[in-house]
N, C-alpha and C positions, 0 to 999 in steps of 0.2 A: 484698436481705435477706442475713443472716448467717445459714443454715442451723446449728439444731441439731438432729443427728441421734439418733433413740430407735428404738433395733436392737431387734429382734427375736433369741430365742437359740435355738431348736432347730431346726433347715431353715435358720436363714440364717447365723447364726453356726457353728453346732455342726453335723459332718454324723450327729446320732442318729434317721434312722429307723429303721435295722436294729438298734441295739439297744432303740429304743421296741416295734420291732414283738415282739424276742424278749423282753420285760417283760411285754408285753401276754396274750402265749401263756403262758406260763407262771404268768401270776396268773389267767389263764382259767377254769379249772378252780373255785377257789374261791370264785367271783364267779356259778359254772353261766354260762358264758358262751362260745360257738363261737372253738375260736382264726382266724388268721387266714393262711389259705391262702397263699401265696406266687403261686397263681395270683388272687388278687382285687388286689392290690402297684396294676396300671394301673386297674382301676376303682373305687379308693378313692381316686385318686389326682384322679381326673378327677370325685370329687365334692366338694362345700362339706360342711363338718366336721358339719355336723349330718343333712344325707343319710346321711352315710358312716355315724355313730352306729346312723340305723333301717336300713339293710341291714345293719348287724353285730347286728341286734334288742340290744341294748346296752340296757336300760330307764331311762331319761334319770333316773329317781330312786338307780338305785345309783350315779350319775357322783360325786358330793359324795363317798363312800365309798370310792370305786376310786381317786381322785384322790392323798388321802393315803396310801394303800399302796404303789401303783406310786410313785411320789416319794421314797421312803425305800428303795425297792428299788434303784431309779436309782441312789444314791448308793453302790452296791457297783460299779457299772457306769464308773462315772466317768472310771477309769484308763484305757479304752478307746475311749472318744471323740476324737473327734478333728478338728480347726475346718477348714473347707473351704479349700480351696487357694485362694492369695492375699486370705485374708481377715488374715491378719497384713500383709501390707505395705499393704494398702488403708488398715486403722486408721492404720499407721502414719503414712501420707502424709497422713492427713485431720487428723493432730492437728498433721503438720508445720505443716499450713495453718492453726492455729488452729482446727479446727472442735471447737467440744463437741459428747461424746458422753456416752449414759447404753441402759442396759440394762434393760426391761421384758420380764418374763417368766413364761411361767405356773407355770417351773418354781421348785422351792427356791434362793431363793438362794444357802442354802450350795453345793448342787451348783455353781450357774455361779459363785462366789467360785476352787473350789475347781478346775475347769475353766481359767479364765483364768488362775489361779496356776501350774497345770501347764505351759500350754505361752506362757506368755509374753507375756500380751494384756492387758498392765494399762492398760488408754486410756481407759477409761470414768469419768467422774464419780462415778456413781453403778451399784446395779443394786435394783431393785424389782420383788418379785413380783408378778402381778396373778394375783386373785381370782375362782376362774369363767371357765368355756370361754366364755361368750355373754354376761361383762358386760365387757371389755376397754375399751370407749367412757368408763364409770365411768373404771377403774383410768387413764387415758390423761390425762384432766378431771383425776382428784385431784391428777395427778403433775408435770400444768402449775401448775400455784397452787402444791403444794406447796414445788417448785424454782423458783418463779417466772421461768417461761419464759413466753416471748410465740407465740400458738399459731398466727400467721401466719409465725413461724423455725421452728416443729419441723415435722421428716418421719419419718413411722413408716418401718420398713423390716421386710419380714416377709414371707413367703413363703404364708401362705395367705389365702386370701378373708376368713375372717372379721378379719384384721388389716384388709383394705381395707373391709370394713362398717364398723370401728368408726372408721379413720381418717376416714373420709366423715362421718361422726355427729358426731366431734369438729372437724370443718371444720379437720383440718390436710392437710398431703400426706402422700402415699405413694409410696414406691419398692417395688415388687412384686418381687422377686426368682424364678426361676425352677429355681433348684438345689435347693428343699425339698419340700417335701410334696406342694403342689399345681401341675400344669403350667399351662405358658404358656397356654392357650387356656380353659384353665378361670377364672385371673387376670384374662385382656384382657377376658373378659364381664362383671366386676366395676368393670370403669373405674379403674384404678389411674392416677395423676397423671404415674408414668413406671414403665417397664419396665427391667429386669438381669439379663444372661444372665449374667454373671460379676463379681463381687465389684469388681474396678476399675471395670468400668463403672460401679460405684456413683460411687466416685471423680472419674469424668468430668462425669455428671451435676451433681453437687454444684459443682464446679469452675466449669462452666455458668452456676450461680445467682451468684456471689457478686459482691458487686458493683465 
């Protein structure tokens, strides 16, 4: 196979948990919603996204709501992010090699346009938002036909559980990533198709496949 890869952008691209979490606290308030403790940081971390949701009692009908707020607030934030170490040379080498790539995200795409433009990561194909924290298996389906990719060459790549739920749904691979959101042992109970401590390793793996 001739792997093509569809990255995942906040935890695997982007390192925005600390300022997701400082968004989140600060839109708290107006939402009547608990901000979030610095001490809960490992037991949100060691849950799948919709656990984490009902111990933040978060009431899954203001999520549609909260979604486009915090999104637009993001985008004041933007200047401040910053892409994980050796995820610039990794792109880089994977394009050296021919590999397509493309970007699926829940966030705005203007944000991550505007992100990649900042610090120099223009590798991607394309980038498409996907719609909904628990429909991603949809957005993944539309985005193969739509680009007509063949869905035995793509590998999602993403760092939390619900990416490897939806990669499994869509019967393509996954690379789980272990620098975002959710930890390694939380991931390896999801059965992810391979595992990445660090950004090249993605690199290696890929390398691996090709024929």
């Amino acid at each position: 196979m001739t792997p093509y890869l569809l990255f995942d952008f906040d935890g695997t691209i982007a390192d925005s948990f600390g300022i997701g979490l400082q968004l989140f606290n600060s839109l708290a308030p107006k939402f009547h919603l608990n901000p979030i403790d610095k001490s809960q940081e490992t037991l949100l971390r060691n849950m799948p996204t919709h656990k984490a949701i009902r111990h933040l009692k978060i009431p899954f009908y203001r999520i549609p709501a909260l979604i486009p707020v915090f999104l637009k607030e993001y985008r004041n934030l933007i200047h401040r992010l910053k892409p994980f170490p050796q995820i610039h040379d990794t792109l880089e080498e994977l394009r050296k090699l021919g590999i397509g790539m493309a970007l699926l995200t829940s966030n705005a795409r203007e944000n991550v346009q505007e992100f990649l433009q900042n610090h120099d990561l223009d590798y991607f194909d394309w980038v498409e938002s996907s719609k909904g924290l628990f429909t991603k298996q949809h957005t993944i389906t539309h985005q193969i036909k739509k680009h007509k990719l063949h869905e035995h060459d793509v590998i999602y790549i993403g760092d939390e559980t619900r990416d490897i739920f939806a990669s499994h749904k869509c019967r393509i691979k996954i690379i789980s990533v272990t620098w975002g959101l959710h930890t390694q042992n939380l991931l390896e109970s999801y059965n992810p198709d391979f595992m990445a401590d660090t950004p090249l390793q993605i690199l290696s793996i890929v390398k691996n496949l090709l024929p």
